[in-house]
N, C-alpha and C positions, 0 to 999 in steps of 0.2 A: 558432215557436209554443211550443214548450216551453221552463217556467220555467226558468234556470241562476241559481247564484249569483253576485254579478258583486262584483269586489274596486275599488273606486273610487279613483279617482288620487291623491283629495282626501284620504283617508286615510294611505298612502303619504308624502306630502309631509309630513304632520304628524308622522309617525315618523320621516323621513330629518335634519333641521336639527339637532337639538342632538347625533344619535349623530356626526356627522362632526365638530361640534366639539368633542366631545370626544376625537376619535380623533389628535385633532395631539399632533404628537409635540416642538413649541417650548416652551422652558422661558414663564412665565407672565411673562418681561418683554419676550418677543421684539415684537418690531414688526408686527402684521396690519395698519397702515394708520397713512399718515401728512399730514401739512400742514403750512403756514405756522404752528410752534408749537405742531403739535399730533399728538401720537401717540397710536394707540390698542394698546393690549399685549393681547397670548394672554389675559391673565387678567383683562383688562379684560371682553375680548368672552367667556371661557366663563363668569363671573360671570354677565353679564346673560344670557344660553344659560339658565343654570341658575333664575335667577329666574322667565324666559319659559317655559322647559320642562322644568324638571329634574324638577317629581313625575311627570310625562307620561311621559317616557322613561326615568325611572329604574322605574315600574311596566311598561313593556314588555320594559325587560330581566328583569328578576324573571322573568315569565310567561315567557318566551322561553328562560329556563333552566333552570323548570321543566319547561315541554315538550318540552325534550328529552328531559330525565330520564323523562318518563313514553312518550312513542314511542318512544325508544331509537334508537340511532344507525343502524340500519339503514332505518327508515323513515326517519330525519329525510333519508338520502340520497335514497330514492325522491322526500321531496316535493320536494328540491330540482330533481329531475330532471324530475319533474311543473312545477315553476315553468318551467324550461327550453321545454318542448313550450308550455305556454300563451302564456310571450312568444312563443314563435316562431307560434304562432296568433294570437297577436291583430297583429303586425306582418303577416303577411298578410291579415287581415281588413284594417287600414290603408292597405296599396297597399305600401309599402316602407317601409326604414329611417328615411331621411331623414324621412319623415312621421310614422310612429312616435315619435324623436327629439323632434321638434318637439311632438307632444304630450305629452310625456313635461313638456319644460319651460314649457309655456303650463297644467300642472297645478299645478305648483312642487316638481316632482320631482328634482333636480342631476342623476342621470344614469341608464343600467338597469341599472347594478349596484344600486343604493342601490335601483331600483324592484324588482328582483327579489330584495333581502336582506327588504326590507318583506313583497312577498307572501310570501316560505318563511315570515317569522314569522307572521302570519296564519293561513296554513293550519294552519302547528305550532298554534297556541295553540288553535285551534278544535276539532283533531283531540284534542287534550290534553284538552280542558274536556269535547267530547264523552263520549271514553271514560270518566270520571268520573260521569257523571249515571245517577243509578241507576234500576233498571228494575223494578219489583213484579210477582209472577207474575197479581195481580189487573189490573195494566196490560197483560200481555201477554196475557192470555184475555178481555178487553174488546177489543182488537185484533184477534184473532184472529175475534170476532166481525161487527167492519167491515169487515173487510178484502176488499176486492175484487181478486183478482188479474190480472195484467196482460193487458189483450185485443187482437186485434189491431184496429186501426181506421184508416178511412177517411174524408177530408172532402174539399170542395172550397169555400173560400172566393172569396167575390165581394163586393164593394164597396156593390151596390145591391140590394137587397133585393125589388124582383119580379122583376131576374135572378136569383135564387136561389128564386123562386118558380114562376119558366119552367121553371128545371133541374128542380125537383120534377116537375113536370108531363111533362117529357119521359122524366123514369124510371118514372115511373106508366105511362108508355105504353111500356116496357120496351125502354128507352134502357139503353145501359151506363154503367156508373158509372165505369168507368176512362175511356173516352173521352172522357164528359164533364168530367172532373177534368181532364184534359191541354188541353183545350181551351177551359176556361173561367178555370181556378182559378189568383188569384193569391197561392199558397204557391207559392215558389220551390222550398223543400225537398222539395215531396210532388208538384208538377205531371205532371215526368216519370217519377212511380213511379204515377200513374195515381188520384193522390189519396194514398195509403198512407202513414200514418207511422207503421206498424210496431208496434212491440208498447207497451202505453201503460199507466205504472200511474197511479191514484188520486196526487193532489198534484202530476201534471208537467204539466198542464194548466188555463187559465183555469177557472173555474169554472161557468161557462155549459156551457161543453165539455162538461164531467166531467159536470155532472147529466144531460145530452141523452141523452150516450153510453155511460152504462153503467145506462138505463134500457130501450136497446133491446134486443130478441133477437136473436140470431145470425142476421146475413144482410139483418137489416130499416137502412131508414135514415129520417130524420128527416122529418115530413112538413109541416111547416115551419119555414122557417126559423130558427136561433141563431142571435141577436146576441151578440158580444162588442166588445171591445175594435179588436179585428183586422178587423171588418164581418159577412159572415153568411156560416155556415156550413152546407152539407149534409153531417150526418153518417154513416157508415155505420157498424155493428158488422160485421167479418170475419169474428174466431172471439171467441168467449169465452172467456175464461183458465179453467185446472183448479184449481181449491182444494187443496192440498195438503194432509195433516197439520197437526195443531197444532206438532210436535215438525219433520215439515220444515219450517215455514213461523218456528218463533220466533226465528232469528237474523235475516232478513230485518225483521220486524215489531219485533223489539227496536231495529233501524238506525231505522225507521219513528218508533217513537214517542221516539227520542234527539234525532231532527230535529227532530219538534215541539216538545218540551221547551227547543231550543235557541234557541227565538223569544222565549222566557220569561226576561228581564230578571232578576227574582226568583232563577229556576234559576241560572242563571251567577253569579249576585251568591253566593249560596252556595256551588255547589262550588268556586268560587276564593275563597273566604273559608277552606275546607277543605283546598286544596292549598298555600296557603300557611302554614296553621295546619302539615299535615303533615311542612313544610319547613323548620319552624323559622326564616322570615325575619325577621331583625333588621335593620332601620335604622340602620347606623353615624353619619350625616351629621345633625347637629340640623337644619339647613335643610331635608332631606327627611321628615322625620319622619314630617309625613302625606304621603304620598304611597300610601299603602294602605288610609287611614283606609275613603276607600268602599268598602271591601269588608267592613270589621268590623259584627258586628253591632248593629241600631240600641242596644242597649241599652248596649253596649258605651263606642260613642260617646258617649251620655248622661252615660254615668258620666266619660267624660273629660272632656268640658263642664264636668259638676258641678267634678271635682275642679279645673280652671281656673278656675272661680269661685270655687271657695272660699280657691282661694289668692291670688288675685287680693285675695278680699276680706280676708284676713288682711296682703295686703301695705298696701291701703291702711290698716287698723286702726291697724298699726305704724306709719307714716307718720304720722298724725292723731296718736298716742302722743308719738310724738317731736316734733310742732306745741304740741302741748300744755306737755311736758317743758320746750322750749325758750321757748314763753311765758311758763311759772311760772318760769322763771330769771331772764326779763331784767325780770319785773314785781319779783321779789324785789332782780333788782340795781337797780333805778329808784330800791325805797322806801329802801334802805340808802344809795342816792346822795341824796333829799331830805335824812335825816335828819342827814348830813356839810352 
């Protein structure tokens, strides 16, 4: 039932292809592949790598070493170790390795190392760009005023919708709501806790959910049915969460509105325009050159457009000069050749 962020395979793959070819260690005339009269060289194949995806991977390395720089090497080991526990969670979620494996390469992933170098970078860079985004005391006292803290709550989902209208009616007639939760409801996670999914804030739930459930009062539950996504649900309120302080509650709500921010294209497109302005990154490689260009600001780019036009148009001016130059010569050598 609850929202997680989920890291897609398909990402992964697009990050894993050009880091391994560049990671060979064959001088650039060695042989990767050969035929009847035909060899392909190391440097054949990381040329065309690099043409395929060299701004791609040459901007994830960038980020990926600035994020370290900015977590610092003690976290970056945690997330490593965090990456660790998640493969081994989602291989059991899969059934075992072998199946694991298999989806690992029907994504176009080469192997779990390369899948799990991909996620730590991810996480790092996310974690990085989070910590970055800045937070106003006028955002965090608008926050402090939505905020709904976390309460305990109860549901029981059913499929068909005047089943979920019977279960109402049989709590009206002061039915139990755990009983009926274990015996009706198809949430896996909450059936055998008697419905219960424990302590819930604002944002880890559909939205249907959320407005149902943090409109009732402690103790009451919904008297008819919530459609979601997931079918209908009967909701209960358990407890209602305590409001804390402004001052205990602002690093919690500063996390809060960092997330939201981080949905925001624009957001990210800036402080990573920032952490690399910070870091002084130069582009040694003329071929790479843009490879960061999207992160600069539009005005930025403008002005390099312009000045590519204009040299552009200076080079054909010169050009046309010299058409010209070279006409009045061979008209001048013509009339000196009638005149002989």
């Amino acid at each position: 039932m609850k929202f997680k962020k989920k890291f897609t395979l398909g990402l992964v793959s697009s990050l894993c292809a050009f880091t391994l070819a560049a990671c060979q260690s064959q001088s650039n005339d060695s042989a990767v592949a050969t035929g009847d009269d035909i060899k392909i060289t190391q440097g054949q194949l990381n040329d065309q790598m690099k043409k395929v995806a060299g701004d791609q991977t040459l901007r994830q390395l960038i980020l990926s070493e600035i994020s370290k720089q900015e977590v610092g090497k003690d976290r970056y080991k945690e997330i490593e170790q965090e990456t660790d526990q998640q493969i081994a969670a989602t291989k059991a979620q899969v059934g075992d390795n072998d199946k694991f494996q298999n989806v690992l390469k029907s994504s176009g992933v080469p192997s779990e190392e390369a899948y799990k170098e991909s996620l730590t970078q991810y996480t790092l860079t996310q974690e990085a760009l989070k910590k970055n985004i800045p937070v106003s005391d006028e955002e965090l006292k608008k926050a402090y005023e939505d905020y709904e803290p976390a309460a305990e709550i109860s549901h029981i989902l059913v499929e068909d919708e005047n089943e979920a209208k019977d279960i109402i009616k049989k709590l009206d007639q002061g039915g139990d709501f755990s009983a009926l939760a274990k015996e009706h409801s198809k949430d896996p996670g909450s059936k055998e806790k008697g419905g219960s999914l424990g302590q819930v804030e604002k944002g880890q739930m559909v939205k249907e959910f959320e407005d149902a459930a943090f409109k009732l009062n402690e103790g009451e539950y919904t008297k008819e049915p919530v459609k979601s996504q997931y079918g209908y649900h009967i909701i209960k309120l358990d407890k209602k969460g305590q409001k804390g302080s402004f001052e205990d509650e602002k690093d919690k709500l500063a996390e809060q509105v960092k997330n939201k921010k981080m949905q925001d294209p624009s957001t990210l497109l800036q402080v990573t325009s920032d952490l690399l302005k910070k870091y002084n990154i130069d582009i040694k490689d003329s071929d790479l050159k843009s490879a960061l260009d999207q992160f600069k600001p539009k005005e930025e780019n403008k002005k390099a457009d312009k000045d590519s036009k204009e040299n552009s148009k200076d080079q054909d001016k010169k050009a046309d000069n010299k058409d010209d130059q070279k006409g009045q010569e061979n008209s001048q050598s013509q009339a000196e050749s009638d005149k002989k």
